[in-house]
N, C-alpha and C positions, 0 to 999 in steps of 0.2 A: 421767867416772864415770856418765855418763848410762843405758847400754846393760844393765848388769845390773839394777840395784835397781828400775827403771822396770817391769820388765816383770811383775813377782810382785807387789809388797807396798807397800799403799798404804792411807793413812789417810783417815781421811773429817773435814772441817772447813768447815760454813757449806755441806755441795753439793758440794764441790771434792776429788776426788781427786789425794794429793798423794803421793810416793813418801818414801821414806828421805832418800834425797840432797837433795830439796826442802826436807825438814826438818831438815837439817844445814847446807844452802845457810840457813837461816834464822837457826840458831844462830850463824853464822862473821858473818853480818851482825846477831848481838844484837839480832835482833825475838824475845824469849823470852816463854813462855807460863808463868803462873805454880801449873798443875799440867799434868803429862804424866803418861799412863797409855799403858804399852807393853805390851800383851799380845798372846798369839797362840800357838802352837806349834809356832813356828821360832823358836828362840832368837838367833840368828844376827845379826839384825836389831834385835834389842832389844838384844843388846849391845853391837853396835855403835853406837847412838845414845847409850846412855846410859854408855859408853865415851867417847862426844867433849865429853860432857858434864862426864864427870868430870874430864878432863884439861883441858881448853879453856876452858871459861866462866870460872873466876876465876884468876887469875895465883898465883903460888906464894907468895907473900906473903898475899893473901887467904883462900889456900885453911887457912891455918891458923886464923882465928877465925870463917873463913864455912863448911865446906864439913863434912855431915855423914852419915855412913852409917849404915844400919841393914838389920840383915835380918830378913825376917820370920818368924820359927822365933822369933827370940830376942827380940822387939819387941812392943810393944803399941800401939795406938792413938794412948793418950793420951798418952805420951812421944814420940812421932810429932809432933801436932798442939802440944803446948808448944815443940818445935823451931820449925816451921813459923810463929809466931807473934811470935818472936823478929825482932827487927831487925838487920839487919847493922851489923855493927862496921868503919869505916874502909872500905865498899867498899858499891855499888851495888845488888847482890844477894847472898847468900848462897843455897845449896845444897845440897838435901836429898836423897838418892837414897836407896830405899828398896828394897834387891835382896831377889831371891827372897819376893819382894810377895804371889805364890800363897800361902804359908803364914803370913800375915798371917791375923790372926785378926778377919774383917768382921765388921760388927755386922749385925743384922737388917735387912731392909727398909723402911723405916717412917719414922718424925719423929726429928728428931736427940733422940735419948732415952738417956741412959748405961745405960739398962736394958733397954731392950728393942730402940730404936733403931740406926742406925750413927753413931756418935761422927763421923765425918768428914764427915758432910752441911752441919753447919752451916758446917765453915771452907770448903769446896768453893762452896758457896753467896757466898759474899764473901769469895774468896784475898785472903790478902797478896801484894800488886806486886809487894816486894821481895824473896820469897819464890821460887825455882823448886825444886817438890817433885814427885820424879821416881818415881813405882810401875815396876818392875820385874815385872811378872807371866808368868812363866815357863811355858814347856811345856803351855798352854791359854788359853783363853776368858776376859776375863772376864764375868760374867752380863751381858748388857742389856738384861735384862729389868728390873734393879734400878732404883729410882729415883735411884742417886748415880751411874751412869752416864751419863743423858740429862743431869745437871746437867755431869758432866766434859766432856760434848760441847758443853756450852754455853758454859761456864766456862773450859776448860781446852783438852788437845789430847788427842783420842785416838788413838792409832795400833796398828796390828792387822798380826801376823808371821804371817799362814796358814801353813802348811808348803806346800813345793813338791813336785808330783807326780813318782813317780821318772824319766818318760818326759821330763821336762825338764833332770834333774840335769846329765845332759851337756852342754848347751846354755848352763846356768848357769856350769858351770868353765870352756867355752872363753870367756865373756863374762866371770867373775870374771879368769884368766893375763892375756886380751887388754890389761886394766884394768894391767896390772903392767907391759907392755909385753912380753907374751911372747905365742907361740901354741901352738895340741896338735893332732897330728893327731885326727881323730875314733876311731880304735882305745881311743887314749889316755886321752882324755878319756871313751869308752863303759866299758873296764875301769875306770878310778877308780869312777866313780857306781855300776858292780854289786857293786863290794867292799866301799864305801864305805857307799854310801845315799844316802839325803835327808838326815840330818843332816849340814845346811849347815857351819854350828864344827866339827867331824870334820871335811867337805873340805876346808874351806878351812885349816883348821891344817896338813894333810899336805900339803897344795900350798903352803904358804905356805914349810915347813921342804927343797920339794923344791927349789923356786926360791931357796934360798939356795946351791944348789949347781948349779944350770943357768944356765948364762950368757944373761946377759942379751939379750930381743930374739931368741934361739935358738926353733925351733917344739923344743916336748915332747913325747918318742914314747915309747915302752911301755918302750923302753929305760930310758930316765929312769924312768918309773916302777917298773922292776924295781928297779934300783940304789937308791932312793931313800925306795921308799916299802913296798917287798918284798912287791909283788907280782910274781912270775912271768910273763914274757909268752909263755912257752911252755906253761906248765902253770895253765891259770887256766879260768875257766868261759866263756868265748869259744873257747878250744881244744877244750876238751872237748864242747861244742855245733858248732861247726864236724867235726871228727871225726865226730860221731852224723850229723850230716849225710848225709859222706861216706860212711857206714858201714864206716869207716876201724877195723875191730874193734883194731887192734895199735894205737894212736896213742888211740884210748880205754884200752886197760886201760893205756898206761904213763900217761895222767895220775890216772886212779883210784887207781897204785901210789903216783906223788907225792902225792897226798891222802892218801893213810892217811899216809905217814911223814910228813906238814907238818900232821896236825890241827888245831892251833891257828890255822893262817893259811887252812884251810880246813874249816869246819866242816858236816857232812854238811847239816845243817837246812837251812844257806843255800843249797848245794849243790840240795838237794831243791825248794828253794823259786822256784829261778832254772831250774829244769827244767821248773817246772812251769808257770811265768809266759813259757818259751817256746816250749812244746807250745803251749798256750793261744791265743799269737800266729801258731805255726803251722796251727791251726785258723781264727781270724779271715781265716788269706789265703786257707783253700778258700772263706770262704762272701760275703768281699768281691766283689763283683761287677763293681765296676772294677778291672782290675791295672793301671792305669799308676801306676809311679814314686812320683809323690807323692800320689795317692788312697791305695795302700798305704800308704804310710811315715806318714802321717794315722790311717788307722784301726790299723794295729798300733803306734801311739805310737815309732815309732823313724827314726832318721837314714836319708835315699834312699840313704845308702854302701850300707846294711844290708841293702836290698829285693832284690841278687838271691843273698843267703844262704837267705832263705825260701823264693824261688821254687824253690831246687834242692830244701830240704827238704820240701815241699811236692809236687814230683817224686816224692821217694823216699817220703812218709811220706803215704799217704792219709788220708782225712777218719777211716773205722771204725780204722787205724793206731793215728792221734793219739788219739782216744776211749781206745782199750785201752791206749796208753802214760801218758795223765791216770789212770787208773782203776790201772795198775801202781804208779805215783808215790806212791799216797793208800795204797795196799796197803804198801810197803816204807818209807815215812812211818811207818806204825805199828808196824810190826817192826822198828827200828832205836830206834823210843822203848821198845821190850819189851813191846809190848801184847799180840803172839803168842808165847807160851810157849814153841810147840812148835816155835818160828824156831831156827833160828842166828841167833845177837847178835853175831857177828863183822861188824864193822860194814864192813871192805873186802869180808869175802866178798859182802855182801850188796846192797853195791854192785856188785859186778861181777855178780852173778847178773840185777839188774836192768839195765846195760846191756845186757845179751845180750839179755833179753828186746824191751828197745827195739831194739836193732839188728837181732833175725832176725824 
């Protein structure tokens, strides 16, 4: 379990940057911290700790008079900290996990004050041992600037879920299957991550449901993911940029035609969005100045499989090219949201009207 978590998302305690798995390796050996603060926005990471938390730390017997949730929408402070203060009944520790923590309603900055203060500074200041009280802070930051923050770093543990860059995402799925005991060719694994995204719980839930039907120890190819997870590996946006390449005019408009009649599994924005982020990279290889291999595949952020796609499009698509195809992109961007009145809003025509432009 070493290979994925190590490489993104790590918290900071005492100087010592320590990964997910470190801090799970901690829980399974019950050295526990009696508050943890998981924020960031990758959620992916946060649930998963505070997932092994809720399942693992007290035996099923315990979990019935120790073990307590709350979310913060529906929660306040001070029925927070009366939990928290409590002693366990018949067991070691009791456990407190406080999801969706972001819509916790924090008190001010300042001295533990019911008025003006944050209520929670003073228990944070001297936890209860027997206590493990787990924040959940979802989909952001939290402030640390605040002064109950520098206290939880003192106090407690803090750990921090950056979101991961998309030029990595692929990188991260062939390291999250490997973990499973499977592998993906890199086609595979590059279509998941452009259809998918960065949100990490999105890929790994589609891979998780895809591998309940690929055998095990098998590599996963696009096949699989056609079948499985319904993407298309002939009609997808790696087809369709391969094509432009080419300038393979026929083999472009029939996946243009597949997209109008599959809108929902291909939506034009994303479509627009992923053309543009690889004109963009086709620009960064005219003005890169080393082309070998992996200086490329470095600065345009993607796998050396991928470097002599660009080199041909890069062939065929000059620097002023690519410029007037970016500039074409931002133009049909806006006619297809209906900003030009005086457009056709048929959203296939206008797709196809802008391939041709890019392609002649």
């Amino acid at each position: 379990m070493k290979g994925l978590l190590k490489e993104f998302h790590y918290f900071v305690i005492s100087e010592t940057k320590m990964n997910s798995n470190d801090l799970i390796k901690d829980l399974k050996g019950r050295k526990f911290r009696p508050v943890y603060l998981l924020h960031g926005e990758e959620s992916f990471y946060i649930d998963q700790i505070s997932d092994y938390i809720e399942e693992n730390v007290l035996s099923a017997a315990e979990k019935s008079f120790n073990q307590t949730i709350f979310y913060g929408k529906d929660s306040d402070p001070m029925s927070i900290l009366n939990a928290a203060k409590r002693y366990p009944m018949m067991s070691d520790y009791q456990v407190i996990l406080v999801k969706e923590a972001q819509d916790l309603k924090w008190g001010k900055d300042g001295d533990d004050d019911k008025k003006s203060g944050d209520p929670f500074l003073g228990y944070f200041e001297s936890p209860l041992p027997s206590t493990i009280l787990v924040f959940c802070y979802r989909n952001g930051k939290f402030d640390k600037r605040k002064k109950i923050f520098k206290i939880l770093e003192k106090n407690g543990l803090v750990f921090e879920s950056p979101s991961i860059h998309e030029n990595k995402v692929p990188t991260w799925i062939e390291a999250f299957v490997r973990e499973r005991g499977y592998s993906i060719n890199v086609q595979a694994s590059a279509l998941v991550a452009e259809y998918l995204g960065n949100d990490l719980s999105k890929v790994a839930n589609e891979l998780e449901k895809m591998m309940l039907n690929v055998s095990a120890g098998k590599e996963i190819s696009t096949q699989d993911i056609q079948n499985n997870i319904g993407i298309s590996k002939d009609y997808n946006v790696f087809e369709l940029q391969n094509a432009i390449t080419r300038k393979d005019a026929y083999k472009v408009n029939q996946i243009i035609n597949y997209f109008a009649d599959n809108p929902k599994n291909n939506p034009i924005q994303l479509l627009l969005g992923a053309l543009n982020a690889y004109f963009t990279k086709i620009l960064k290889y005219h003005y890169t100045g080393d082309k070998s291999p992996q200086t490329l595949a470095s600065a345009l952020g993607i796998a050396p499989f991928f470097v002599r796609e660009y080199e041909q499009a890069a062939r065929n698509y000059s620097k002023e090219k690519v410029f007037r195809i970016i500039s074409y992109l931002r133009d049909y961007d806006l006619k297809i949201k209906g900003v030009d009145a005086s457009a056709n809003t048929e959203q296939s025509e206008l797709m196809k009207e802008l391939m041709f432009k890019i392609i002649h």
